[in-house]
C-alpha positions as CSV (number, residue, x, y, z in Angstrom):
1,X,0.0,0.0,0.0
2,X,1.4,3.3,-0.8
3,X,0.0,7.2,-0.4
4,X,1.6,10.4,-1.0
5,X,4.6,11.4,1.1
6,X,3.1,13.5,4.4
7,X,4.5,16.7,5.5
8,X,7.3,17.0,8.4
9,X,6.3,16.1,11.9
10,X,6.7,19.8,12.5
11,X,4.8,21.7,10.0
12,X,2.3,18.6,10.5
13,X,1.8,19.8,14.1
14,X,2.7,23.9,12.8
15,X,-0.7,23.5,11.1
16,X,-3.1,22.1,13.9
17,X,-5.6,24.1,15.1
18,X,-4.9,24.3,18.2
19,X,-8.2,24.8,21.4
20,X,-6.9,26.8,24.0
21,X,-5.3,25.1,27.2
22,X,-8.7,25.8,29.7
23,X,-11.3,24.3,26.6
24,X,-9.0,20.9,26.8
25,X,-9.1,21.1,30.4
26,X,-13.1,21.8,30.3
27,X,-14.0,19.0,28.1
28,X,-12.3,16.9,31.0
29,X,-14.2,18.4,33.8
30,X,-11.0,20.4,34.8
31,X,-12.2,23.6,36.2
32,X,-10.2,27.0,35.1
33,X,-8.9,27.1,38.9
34,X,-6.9,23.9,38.9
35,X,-4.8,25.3,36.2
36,X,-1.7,27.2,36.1
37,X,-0.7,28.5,32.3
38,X,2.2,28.1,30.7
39,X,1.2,30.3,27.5
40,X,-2.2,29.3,25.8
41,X,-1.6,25.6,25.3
42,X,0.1,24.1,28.5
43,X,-1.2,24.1,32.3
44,X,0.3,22.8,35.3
45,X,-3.0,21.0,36.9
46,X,-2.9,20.8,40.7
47,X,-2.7,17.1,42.1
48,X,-5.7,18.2,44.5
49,X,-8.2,18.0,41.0
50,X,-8.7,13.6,41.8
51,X,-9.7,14.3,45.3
52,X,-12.0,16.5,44.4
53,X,-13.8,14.6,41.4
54,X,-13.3,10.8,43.8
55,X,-16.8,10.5,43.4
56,X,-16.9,10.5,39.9
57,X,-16.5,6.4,38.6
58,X,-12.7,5.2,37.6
59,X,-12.0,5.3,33.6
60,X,-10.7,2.2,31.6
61,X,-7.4,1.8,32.4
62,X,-5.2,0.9,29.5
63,X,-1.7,0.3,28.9
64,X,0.0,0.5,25.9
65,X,3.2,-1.3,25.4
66,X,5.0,-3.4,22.3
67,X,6.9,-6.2,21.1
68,X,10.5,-6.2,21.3
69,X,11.3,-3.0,19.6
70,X,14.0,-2.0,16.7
71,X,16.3,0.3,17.2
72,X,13.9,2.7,15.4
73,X,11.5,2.4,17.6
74,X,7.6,0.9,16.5
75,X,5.6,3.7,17.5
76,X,4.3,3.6,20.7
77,X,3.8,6.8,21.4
78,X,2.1,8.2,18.3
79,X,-0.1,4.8,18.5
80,X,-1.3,6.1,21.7
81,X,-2.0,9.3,20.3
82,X,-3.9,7.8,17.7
83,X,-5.7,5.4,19.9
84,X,-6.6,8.9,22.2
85,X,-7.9,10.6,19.0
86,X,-10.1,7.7,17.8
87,X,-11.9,6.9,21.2
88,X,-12.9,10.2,20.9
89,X,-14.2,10.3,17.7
90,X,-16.2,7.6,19.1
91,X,-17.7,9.7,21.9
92,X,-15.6,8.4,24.6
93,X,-13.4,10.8,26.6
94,X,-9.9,10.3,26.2
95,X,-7.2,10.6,28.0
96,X,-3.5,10.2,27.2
97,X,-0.7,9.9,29.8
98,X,2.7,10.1,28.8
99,X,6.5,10.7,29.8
100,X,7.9,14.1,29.0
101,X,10.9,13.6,26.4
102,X,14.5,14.0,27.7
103,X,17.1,17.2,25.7
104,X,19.6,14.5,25.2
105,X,18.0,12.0,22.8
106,X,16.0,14.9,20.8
107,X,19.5,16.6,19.8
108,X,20.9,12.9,19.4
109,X,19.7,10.7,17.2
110,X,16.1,9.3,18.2
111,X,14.5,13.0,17.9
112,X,11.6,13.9,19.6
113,X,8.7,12.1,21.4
114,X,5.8,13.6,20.3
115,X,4.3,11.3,18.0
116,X,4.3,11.3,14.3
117,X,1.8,12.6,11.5
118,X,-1.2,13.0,12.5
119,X,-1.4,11.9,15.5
120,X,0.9,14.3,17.2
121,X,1.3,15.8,20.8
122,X,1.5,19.7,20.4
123,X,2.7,22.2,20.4
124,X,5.6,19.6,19.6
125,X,8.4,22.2,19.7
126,X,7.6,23.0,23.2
127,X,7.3,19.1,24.7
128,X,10.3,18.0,23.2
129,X,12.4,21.3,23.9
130,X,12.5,21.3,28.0
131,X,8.7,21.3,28.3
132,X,7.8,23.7,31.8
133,X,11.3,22.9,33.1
134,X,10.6,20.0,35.1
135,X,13.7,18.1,34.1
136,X,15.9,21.2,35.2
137,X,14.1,21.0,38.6
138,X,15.0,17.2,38.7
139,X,18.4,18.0,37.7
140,X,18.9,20.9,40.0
141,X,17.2,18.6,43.1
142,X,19.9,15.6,41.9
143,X,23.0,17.8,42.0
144,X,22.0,20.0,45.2
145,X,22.1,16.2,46.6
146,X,25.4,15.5,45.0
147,X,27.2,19.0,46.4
148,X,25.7,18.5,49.7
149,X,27.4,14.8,49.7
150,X,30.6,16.3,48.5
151,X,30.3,19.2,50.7
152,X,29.8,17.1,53.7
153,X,33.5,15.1,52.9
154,X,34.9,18.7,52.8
155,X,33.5,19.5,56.3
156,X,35.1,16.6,57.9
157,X,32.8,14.2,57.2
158,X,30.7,13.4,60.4
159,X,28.8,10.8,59.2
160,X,31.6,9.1,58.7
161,X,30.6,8.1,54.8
162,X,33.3,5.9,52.8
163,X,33.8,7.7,50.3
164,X,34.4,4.7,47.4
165,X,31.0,3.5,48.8
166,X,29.3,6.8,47.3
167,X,27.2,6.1,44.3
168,X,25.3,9.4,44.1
169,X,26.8,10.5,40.8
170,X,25.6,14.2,39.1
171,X,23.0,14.8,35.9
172,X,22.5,16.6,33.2
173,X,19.9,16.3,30.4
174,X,22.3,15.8,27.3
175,X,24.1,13.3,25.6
176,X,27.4,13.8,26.9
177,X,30.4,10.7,26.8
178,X,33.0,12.6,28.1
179,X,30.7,13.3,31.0
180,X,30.9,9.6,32.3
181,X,33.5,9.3,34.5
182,X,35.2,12.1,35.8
183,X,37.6,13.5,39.3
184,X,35.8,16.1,41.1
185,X,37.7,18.0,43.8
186,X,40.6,18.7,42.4
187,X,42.8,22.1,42.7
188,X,43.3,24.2,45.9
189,X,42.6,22.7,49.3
190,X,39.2,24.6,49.7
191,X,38.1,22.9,46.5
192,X,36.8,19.8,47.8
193,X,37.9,16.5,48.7
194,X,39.3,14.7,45.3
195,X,37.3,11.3,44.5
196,X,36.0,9.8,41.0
197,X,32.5,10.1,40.4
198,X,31.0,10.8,37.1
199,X,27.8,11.7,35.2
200,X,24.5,9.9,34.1
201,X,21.8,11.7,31.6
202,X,18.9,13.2,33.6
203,X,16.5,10.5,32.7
204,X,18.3,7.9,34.7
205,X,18.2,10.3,38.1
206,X,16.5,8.5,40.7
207,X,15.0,11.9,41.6
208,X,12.9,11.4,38.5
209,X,12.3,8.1,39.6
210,X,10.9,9.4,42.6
211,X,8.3,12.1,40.8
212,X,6.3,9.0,38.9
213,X,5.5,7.0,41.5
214,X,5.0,9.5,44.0
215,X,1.4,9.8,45.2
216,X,1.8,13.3,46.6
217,X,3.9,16.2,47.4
218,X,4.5,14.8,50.7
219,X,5.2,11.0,49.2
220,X,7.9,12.7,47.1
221,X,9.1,14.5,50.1
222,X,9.6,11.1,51.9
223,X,10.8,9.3,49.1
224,X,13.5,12.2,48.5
225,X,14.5,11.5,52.1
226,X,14.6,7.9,51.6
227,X,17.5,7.8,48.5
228,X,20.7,6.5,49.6
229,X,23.8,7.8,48.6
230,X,26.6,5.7,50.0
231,X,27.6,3.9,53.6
232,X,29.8,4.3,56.6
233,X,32.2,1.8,56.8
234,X,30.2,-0.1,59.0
235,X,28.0,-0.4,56.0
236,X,25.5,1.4,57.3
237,X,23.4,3.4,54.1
238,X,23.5,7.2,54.6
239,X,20.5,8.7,53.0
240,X,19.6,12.6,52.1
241,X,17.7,13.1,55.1
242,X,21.0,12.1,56.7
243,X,22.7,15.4,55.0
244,X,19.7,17.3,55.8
245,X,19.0,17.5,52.2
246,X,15.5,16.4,51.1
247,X,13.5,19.2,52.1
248,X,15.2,21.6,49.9
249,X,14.8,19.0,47.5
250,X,11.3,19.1,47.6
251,X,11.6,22.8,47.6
252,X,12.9,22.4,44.0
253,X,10.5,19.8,43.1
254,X,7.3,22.0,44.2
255,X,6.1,22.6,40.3
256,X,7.6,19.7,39.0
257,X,5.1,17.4,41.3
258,X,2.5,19.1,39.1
259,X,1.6,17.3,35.9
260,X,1.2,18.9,32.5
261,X,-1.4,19.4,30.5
262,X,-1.3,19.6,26.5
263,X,-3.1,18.2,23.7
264,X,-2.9,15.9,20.5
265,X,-3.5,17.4,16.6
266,X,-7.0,17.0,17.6
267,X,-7.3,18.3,20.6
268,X,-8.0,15.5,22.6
269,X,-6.3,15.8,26.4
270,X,-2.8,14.7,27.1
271,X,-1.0,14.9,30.6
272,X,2.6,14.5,30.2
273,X,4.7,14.4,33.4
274,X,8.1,12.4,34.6
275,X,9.9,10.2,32.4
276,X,12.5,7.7,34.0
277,X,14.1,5.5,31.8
278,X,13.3,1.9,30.5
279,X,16.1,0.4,31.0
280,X,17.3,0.7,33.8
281,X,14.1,2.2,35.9
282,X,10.5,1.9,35.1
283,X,10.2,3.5,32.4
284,X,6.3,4.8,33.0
285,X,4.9,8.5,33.2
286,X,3.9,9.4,37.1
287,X,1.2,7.8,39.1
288,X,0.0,11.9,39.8
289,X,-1.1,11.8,36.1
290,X,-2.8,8.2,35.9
291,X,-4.3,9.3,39.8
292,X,-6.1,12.8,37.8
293,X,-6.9,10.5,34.6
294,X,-8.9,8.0,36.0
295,X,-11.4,10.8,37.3
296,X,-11.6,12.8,34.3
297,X,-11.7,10.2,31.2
298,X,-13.8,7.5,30.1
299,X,-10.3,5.8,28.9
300,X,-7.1,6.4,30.3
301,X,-4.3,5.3,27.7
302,X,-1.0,5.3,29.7
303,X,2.5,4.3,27.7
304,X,5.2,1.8,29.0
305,X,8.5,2.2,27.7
306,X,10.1,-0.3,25.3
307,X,8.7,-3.7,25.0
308,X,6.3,-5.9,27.6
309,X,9.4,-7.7,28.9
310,X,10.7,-4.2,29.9
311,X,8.3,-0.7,30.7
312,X,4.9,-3.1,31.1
313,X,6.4,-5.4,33.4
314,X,7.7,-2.5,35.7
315,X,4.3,-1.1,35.1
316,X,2.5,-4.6,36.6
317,X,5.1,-5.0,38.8
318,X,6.1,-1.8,40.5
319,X,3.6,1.3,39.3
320,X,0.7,-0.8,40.2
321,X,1.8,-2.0,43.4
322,X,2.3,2.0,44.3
323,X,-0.6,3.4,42.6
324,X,-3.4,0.5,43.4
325,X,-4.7,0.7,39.6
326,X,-5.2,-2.5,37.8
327,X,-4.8,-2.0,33.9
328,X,-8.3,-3.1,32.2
329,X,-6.1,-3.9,29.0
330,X,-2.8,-3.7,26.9
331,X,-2.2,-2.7,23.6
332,X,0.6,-4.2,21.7
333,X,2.1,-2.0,19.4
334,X,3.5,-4.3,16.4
335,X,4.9,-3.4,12.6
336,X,5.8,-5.4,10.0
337,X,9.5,-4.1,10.2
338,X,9.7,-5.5,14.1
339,X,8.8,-9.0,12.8
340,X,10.8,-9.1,10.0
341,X,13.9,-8.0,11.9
342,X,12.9,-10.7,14.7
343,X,13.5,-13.3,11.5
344,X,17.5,-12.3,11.9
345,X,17.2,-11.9,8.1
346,X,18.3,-8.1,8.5
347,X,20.0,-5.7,10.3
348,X,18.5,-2.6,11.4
349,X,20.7,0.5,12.6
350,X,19.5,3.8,14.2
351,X,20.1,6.9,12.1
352,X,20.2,4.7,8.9
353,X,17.4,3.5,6.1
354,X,16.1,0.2,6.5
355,X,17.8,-2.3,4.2
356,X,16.0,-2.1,0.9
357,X,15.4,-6.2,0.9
358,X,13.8,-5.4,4.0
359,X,10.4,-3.4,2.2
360,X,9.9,-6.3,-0.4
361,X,6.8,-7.8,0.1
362,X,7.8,-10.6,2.2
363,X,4.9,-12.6,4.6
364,X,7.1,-15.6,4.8
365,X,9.8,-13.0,6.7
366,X,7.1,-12.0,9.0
367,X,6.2,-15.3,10.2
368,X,9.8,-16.1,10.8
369,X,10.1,-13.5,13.3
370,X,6.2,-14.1,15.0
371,X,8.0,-15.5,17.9
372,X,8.4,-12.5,19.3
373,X,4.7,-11.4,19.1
374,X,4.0,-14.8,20.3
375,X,5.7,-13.9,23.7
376,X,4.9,-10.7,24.4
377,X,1.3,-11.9,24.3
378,X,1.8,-14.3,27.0
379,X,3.8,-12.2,28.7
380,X,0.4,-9.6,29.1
381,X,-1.5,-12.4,29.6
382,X,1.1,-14.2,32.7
383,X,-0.1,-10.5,34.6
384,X,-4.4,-11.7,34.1
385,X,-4.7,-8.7,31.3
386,X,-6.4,-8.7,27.9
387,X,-3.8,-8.2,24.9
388,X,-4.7,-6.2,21.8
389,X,-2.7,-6.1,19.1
390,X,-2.2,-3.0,17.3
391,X,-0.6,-3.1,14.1
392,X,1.0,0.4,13.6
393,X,1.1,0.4,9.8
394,X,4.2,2.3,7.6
395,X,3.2,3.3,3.9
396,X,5.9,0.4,2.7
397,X,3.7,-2.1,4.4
398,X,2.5,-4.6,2.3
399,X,-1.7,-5.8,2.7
400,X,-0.5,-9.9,3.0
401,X,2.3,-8.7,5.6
402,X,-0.6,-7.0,7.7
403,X,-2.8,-10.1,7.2
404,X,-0.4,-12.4,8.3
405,X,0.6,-10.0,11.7
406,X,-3.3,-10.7,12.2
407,X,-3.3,-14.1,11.6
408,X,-0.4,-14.3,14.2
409,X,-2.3,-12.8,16.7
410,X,-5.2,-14.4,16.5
411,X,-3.9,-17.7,16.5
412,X,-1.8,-16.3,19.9
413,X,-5.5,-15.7,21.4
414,X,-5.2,-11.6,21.3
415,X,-7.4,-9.3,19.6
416,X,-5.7,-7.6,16.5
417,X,-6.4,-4.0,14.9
418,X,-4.7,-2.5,12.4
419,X,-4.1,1.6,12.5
420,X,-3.1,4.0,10.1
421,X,-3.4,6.8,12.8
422,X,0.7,8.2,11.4
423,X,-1.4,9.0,8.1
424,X,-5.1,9.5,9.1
425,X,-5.1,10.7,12.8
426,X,-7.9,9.5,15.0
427,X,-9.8,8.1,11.7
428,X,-7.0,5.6,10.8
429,X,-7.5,4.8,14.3
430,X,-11.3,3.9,14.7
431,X,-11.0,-0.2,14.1
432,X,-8.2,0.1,17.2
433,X,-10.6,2.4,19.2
434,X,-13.3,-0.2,18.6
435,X,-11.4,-3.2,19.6
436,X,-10.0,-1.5,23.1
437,X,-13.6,-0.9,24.3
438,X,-14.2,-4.4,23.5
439,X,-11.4,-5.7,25.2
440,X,-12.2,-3.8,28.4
441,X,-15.2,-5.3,28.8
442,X,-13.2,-8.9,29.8
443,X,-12.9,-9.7,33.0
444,X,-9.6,-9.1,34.0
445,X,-7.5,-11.3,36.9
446,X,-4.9,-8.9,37.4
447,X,-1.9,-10.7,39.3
448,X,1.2,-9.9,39.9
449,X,4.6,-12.6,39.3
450,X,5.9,-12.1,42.4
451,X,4.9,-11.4,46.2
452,X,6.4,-8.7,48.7
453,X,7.6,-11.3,51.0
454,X,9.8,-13.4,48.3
455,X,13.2,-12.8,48.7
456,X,15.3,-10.8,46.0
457,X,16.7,-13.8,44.7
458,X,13.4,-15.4,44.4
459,X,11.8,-12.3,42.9
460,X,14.4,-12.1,40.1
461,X,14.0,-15.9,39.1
462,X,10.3,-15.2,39.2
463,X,10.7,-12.3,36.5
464,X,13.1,-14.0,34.7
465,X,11.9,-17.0,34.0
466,X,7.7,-16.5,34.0
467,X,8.5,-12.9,32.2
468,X,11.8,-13.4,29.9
469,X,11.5,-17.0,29.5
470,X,14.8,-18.0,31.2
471,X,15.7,-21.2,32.5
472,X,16.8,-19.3,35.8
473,X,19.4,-16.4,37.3
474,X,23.3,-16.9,37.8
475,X,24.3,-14.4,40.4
476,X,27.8,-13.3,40.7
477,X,29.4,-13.4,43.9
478,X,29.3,-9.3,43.8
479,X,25.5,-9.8,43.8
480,X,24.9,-12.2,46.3
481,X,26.8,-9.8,48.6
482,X,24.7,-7.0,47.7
483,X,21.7,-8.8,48.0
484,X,22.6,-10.0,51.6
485,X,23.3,-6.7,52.4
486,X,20.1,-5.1,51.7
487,X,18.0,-7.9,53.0
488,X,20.0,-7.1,56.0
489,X,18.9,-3.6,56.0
490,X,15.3,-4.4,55.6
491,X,15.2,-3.5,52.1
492,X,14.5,-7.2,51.1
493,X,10.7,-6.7,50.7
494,X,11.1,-3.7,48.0
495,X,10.4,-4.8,44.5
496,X,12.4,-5.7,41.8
497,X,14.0,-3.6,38.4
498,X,16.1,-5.4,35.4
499,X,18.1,-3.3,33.9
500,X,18.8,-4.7,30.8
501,X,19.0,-4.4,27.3
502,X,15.8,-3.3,25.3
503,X,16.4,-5.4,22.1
504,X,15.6,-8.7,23.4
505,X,13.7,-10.3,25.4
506,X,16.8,-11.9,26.5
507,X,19.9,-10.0,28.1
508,X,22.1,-10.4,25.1
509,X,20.7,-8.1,22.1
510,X,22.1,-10.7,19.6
511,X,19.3,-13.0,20.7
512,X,16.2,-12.0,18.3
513,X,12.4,-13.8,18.3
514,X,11.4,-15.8,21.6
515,X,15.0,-17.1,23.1
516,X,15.2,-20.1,25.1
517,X,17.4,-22.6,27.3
518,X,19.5,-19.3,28.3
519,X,20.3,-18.2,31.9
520,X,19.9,-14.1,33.3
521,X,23.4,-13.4,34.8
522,X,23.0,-11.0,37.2
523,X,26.2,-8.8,37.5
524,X,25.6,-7.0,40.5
525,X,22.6,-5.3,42.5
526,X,21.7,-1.7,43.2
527,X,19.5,-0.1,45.8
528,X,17.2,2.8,44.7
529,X,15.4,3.1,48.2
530,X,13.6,6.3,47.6
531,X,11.9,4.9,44.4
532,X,10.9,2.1,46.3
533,X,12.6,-0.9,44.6
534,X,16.2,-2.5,43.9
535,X,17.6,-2.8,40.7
536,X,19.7,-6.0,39.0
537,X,22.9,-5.0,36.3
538,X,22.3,-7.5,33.6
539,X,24.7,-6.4,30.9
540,X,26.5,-3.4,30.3
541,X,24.1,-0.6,30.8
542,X,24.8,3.2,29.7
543,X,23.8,5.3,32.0
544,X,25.1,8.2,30.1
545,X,24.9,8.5,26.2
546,X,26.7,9.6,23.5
547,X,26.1,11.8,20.2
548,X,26.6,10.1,17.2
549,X,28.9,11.5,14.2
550,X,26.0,13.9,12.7
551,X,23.7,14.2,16.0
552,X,20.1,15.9,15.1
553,X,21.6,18.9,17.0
554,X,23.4,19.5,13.8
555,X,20.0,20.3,11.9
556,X,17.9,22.2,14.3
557,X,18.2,25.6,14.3
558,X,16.1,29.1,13.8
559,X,14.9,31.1,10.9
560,X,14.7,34.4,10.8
561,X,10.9,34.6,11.5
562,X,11.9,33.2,14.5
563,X,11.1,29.6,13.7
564,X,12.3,26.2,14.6
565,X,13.3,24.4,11.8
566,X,15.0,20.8,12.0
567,X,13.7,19.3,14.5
568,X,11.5,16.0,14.0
């Protein structure tokens, strides 16, 4: 199937009409007084808004995940968007949840994370360019931490905290290599005390952590309080509340606790707040925004970051546990591409075209890589929720390729719709819409794969083998220690994080489709006690990313009407 070439993301979302900010917040039963503007199309909305509107009945609560991405991506986001747009074409309110894009990756190579086409957050420039700041307040609230840590050493240090035992490094929200491991301290006496230490990317603070699954302002302020930073010698875990250091913390979080209120191309309402990574945190927008969409929507679409095995099991596993909401059902966002790149036929690369092999119409290469649809299904189904599977169709799809990803999926037991939202908006949309309300009219038996009470060990086996599909964990001596130690510390009922990598379901992104008879080694185990959960190092695991040779930043720039131009 083929149609004309479609404008640029950004004149795409340039030409929306757009409803000002307090109409989107009407048509959700948001009164003018929860608001705070941020220019004519973006509000802070107070947290207080749910607790006023509790009487009002829950919306649908739906999830939106996907198979085992590329490194393109599949589309999750503007599938949501879509998804948004068509349920309210059908009458239904609508409303989207999402995590606010990080600085880095939009001047790197994945660009922004707005959506695509026609099915769009906007204004785009403004989410994917710093937004209402609150990833500079995470930032600032991080590295206050960090100089108070450092500042403490330089004082004499009367905690007594080791300092090769800190692991409270500094962020900032940009791609930066030669950020990753640096020597603070150094020069003049009065500088501070020399020690390495380095930097991670903004997204991967545990501050941000901390927004999405706090439930209030004074959750976030206990939860800042919690975070660890190092030990004593004795091993005992110095937190900020230690250094005196949370409440000014939450001083700089005050407006960042507040989530933020846009819209889509057709001006259906989106709430965009916090956005951890997927890798190596949850990888879910906050439970603030999910709290205030369940009381003003008929639907509340919330996106998980990467795959099932990754963002939706954190979702299960972790949000729900802290937010009490049980999903009604999970979309699967699937292309044609993702299958034929599960058959290890071809090799996909970010920042490059697909191979041209790759757009031949080719069914037989889809079905070689349906394992991988195949598993993410059960996986939705191992946590009691209904899957729907939603193929997000490219112009270079071919009809017997989108036939067979339905045939796939039915013969898994999901529900399958295929969208054309990227071209059509909330119209390409409509069979998706229409098999979502169906779907959360099942009976759901929402369980989680493990229990508070297992221990780590057992809690890691449990994901990795009823989630990935391992044969069990090999923990290196490092990790048993650590484990040890935080059961020790009473930390042993928190739940657990995999940070892995996102292009498999396995830990090894060689391993494409469903792998099995492989084993989860578990290189060490961190604590992130203020989130709430610890977190096992499968893998090596960038905390910090780099530019590539001709980053996006290299294309954006202004005109002289004043203009962004570049950015997609």
């Amino acid at each position: 199937m083929t149609k004309q070439p479609l404008p640029s993301d950004l004149d795409i979302a340039r030409a929306a009409r757009l409803a000002p900010i307090e109409e989107v917040a009407r048509a959700a039963g948001i009164e003018a007084r929860h608001l705070e503007h941020y220019g004519r199309h973006v509000a802070k909305v107070r947290p207080g808004v749910a607790e006023e509107l509790d009487e009002r009945p829950d919306a649908k609560y739906v999830v939106v995940t996907a198979l085992t991405p590329t490194p393109l991506g599949e589309g999750k986001t503007t599938t949501a968007v879509g998804l948004a747009q068509g349920l309210a074409l059908l009458g239904k309110r609508s409303m989207l949840a999402l995590r606010q894009p990080s600085l880095g990756p939009t001047f790197g190579v994945k660009g922004g994370a707005a959506g695509a086409g026609y099915s769009q957050v906007v204004p785009m420039e403004t989410l994917n360019l710093h937004l209402t700041g609150d990833f500079h307040a995470i930032t600032a609230a991080h590295d206050l931490l960090a100089a108070m840590v450092d500042n403490h050493l330089h004082h004499g240090n009367e905690l007594g905290i080791d300092p090769h035992s800190i692991s409270w490094r500094r962020v900032i929200d940009m791609n930066d290599r030669a950020l990753r491991n640096v020597v603070v301290g150094l020069g003049a006496r009065l500088d501070g005390v020399p020690r390495q230490s380095g930097f991670d990317i903004t997204a991967a603070s545990e501050v941000g952590v901390c927004l999405s699954l706090a439930t209030s302002l004074h959750d976030l302020r206990e939860r800042l309080g919690r975070i660890v930073v190092g030990y004593t010698r004795e091993r005992r875990p110095v937190t900020a509340e230690d250094l005196k250091a949370a409440g000014a913390m939450t001083v700089i979080m005050r407006e960042a606790i507040k989530p933020n209120l846009m819209q889509t191309i057709e001006n259906t309402p989106v709430l965009v707040h916090a956005g951890p990574f997927g890798n190596i945190a949850t990888g879910n927008s906050s439970v603030i925004a999910d709290q205030v969409g369940m009381k003003t929507s008929d639907y509340l679409l919330t996106e998980a970051g990467f795959g099932a095995d990754m963002g939706a099991e954190r979702f299960f596993n972790v949000k729900c546990r802290v937010s009490g909401l049980h999903p009604d059902a999970a979309v699967l966002v699937t292309t044609v591409r993702a299958l034929k790149a599960h058959s290890g036929r071809f090799k996909v690369v970010a920042g490059k075209p697909l191979p041209p092999e790759m757009l031949q119409d080719s069914a037989e290469d889809v079905r070689a890589g349906a394992d991988n649809l195949r598993k993410h299904i059960e996986i939705v189904r191992s946590f009691g929720v209904a899957p729907v599977v939603a193929v997000n169709v490219f112009p270079t799809d071919h009809d017997d390729e989108i036939e067979e990803v339905r045939r796939i999926a039915r013969e898994a037991g999901a529900r399958v719709a295929a969208s054309t939202h990227v071209m059509d908006g909330g119209n390409g949309a409509l069979e998706l819409a229409r098999v979502v309300q169906e779907a959360c009219q099942d009976q759901t038996h929402f369980t989680f794969t493990y229990r508070d009470e297992d221990s780590i060990h057992t809690k890691l086996e449990k994901v990795a083998t009823g989630v990935y599909g391992a044969d069990g964990v090999e923990l290196s001596a490092q990790a048993r220690r650590d484990i040890a130690l935080f059961e020790e510390l009473g930390y042993g009922q928190l739940p657990v994080v995999i940070a892995k990598t996102h292009l498999s379901i396995s830990h090894d992104p060689s391993l494409r489709g469903a792998p099995t008879g492989w084993t989860l080694p578990v290189r060490e185990v961190r604590l992130a006690a203020g989130a709430g959960y610890v977190y096992a190092i499968c893998g090596e695991m960038r905390t910090m990313p780099g530019l590539g040779k001709h980053p996006a930043a290299e294309r954006i720039d202004i005109d002289e009407a004043g203009n962004i131009v570049g950015l997609f």
